[in-house]
Steps between C-alpha positions, in 0.01 A plus 500: 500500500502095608164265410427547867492896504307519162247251663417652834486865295212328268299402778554867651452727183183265399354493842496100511490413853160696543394411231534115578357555834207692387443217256491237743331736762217549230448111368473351851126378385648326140515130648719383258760740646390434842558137463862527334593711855318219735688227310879684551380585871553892385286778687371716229501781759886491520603557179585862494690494176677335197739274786262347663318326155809266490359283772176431253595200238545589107148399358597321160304483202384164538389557896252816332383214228412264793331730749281640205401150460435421844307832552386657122540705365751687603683338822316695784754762425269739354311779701129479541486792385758505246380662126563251239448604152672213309614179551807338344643120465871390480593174452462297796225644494530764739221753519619859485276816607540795325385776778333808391727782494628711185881328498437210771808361360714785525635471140426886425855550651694305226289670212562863689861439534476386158407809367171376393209785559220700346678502145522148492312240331622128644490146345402249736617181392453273843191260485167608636327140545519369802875618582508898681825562317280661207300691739743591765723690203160712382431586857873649560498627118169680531636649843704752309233625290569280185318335291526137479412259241442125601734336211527177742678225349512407169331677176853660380331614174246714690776613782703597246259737287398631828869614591503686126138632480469628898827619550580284794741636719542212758501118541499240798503160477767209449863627369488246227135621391629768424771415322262281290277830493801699292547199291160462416464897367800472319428222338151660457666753289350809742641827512778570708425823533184427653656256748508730837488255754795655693403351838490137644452312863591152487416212753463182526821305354851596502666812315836332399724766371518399158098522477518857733725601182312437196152610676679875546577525162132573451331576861812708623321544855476101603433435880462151676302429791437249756141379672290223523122426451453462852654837624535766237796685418830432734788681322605638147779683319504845537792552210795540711615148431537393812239248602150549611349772729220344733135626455365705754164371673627129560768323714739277330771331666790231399473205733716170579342222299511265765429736811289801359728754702541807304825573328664783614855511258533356115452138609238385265129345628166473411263821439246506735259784480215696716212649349391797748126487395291402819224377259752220351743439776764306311791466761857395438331319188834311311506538133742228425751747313830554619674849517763662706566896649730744312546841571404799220715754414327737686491325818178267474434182564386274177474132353751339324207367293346158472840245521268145522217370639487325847235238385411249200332739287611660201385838325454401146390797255414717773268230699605203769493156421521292826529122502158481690348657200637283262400206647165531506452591155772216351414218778245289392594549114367262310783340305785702705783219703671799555569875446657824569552890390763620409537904482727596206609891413521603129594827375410652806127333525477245767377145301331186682465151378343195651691173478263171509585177546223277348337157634580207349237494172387821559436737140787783497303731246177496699735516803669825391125610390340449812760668733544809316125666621570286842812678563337867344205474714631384841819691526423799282851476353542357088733226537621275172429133563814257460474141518834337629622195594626543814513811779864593646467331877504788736427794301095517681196620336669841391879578350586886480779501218498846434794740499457867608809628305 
């Protein structure tokens, strides 16, 4: 079956174009959507399906950080009536609802097709402050009928002496957490017979396959997923090895970078997805990754997986770090001529250091001091402090040097 088939027997099988024009139909009072509609000179009342969202712009990232700060808190693009029972911040920021709902995020599919249910007691090892990651995964976890428990990030010890003393079945978080999670048991000197943790979803960072290998010596059941903070679950493994089936409940498309018109064959382009909640109408919102369309074994249509990123930010242990962000937290410095972050990879655990070139006089030790909790505080990310004498011209505020192999 071509790209082209696979795609047009999505939007059939998952009932897409109604869908879509039921969502529109249903937000016409949400004025942030309203407004997006005026501005591209597109009649809400004509769009009748999945084809006729093309002639609305991609919303990027930064366009959602700028209308939440022309109209807080969230845009105009929330419903008056919309039920918000958290709220979330990514860097940016950018304010993300959580709506009330038992999965609002849809991740319950990845933990289902996991194998994850009643019987299973799942380690949850995504943050809980401020980020949704933490709470997204409980909300899909809990879904199934298993118990959760909210390891978050950091506290190996404890995690570790959980996994032996509760019998835990399951994990989610980063890939390299958990390889640092085996590690740290072993070295523990725990029981490997009491080590049962058979299951794992990871997200977040890439699976390269020598990490994928070394994980299933121990979690033999290891699925990766895609999704983003803003839009809950988009695709995920379903075992088959062949790329990533697309979540039911949302539209996601691959568009042209430069013209937003969907993909329709294995070109690659930007992922631009649709949330079909009329209480949070996010439309053709761009997430900045790029992907491409494959076709499954059995005939479906799925992601290549994340190839890039369209933009200037990069996903450092399992979080962005934009330019933007970095800049207001390191201009201004006191003592800094100069700087930039550099994002490293180490036995499979992503590393980031900030290089500092200091002003003439200026006191490297209380330099290094200073920027440590400056860096900690304002970009949530531990960075090790460098003073150098001079910056590479042209390398900007943030080098990626990893390698994925």
């Amino acid at each position: 079956m071509s790209i082209e088939s696979a795609l047009a027997e999505h939007i059939r099988s998952q009932g897409l174009d109604q869908a879509v024009a039921d969502l529109v139909t249903q937000s016409a009072g949400v004025r942030g959507l309203a407004a997006r509609f005026a501005a591209a000179e597109v009649d809400p009342g004509r769009v009748s399906g999945v084809a006729d969202l093309s002639a609305l712009p991609v919303l990027a990232k930064d366009e959602v950080v700028a209308l939440q700060a022309q109209d807080p808190p969230f845009g105009g693009m929330l419903a008056a009536d919309a039920d918000v029972v958290r709220i979330f911040q990514s860097p940016g920021p950018l304010y993300e609802p959580q709506l009330a709902g038992a999965d609002s995020w849809r991740w319950g599919q990845v933990f289902e097709a996991l194998g994850v249910g009643p019987a299973d007691t799942v380690l949850n090892c995504f943050g809980y402050h401020l980020s949704p990651a933490g709470a997204m995964m409980e909300a899909g976890a809990l879904s199934t009928g298993a118990r959760v428990v909210p390891g978050g990030i950091g506290n190996q010890d404890l995690q570790v002496s959980a996994v032996a003393d509760l019998g835990i079945t399951a994990y989610t978080g980063l890939p390299s957490y958990l390889k640092a999670l085996i590690e740290r048991y072993d070295d523990a000197g725990l029981p490997r017979e009491r080590w049962v943790l058979d299951k794992a979803m990871v997200t977040a960072e890439p699976l390269p396959d020598s990490l994928r290998s070394l994980l299933t010596e121990r979690v033999p059941t290891l699925r990766m997923a895609y999704g983003t903070g803003e839009t809950g679950l988009l695709a995920y493994e379903n075992g088959d090895g062949a790329g990533l089936v697309l979540a039911e409940g949302v539209l996601v498309q691959v568009c042209d970078i430069t013209t937003g018109v969907p993909v329709t064959d294995d070109t690659e382009g930007e992922v631009v997805v649709t949330v079909l909640r009329p209480d949070y109408p996010l439309v053709r919102f761009g997430t900045g990754d790029l992907s491409g369309w494959m076709v499954g074994p059995d005939g479906s249509l799925r992601l290549r997986g994340v190839l890039g990123r369209t933009g200037a930010a990069v996903k450092v242990k399992g979080m962005f770090l934009h330019p933007t962000q970095v800049a207001g937290v390191m201009n201004g410095a006191p003592g800094v001529a100069d700087y930039r972050f550099v994002v490293g990879r180490h036995d499979h655990k992503d590393t980031l250091r900030c290089e500092v070139v200091a002003e003439p006089g200026a006191d490297t030790e209380e330099l290094v001091a200073a920027l440590g909790p400056r860096v900690r505080d304002g970009l949530r990310f531990r960075a090790d402090v460098v003073v150098v004498e001079a910056l590479t011209d042209g390398d900007g505020p943030i080098v990626d040097t990893r390698d994925w192999a």
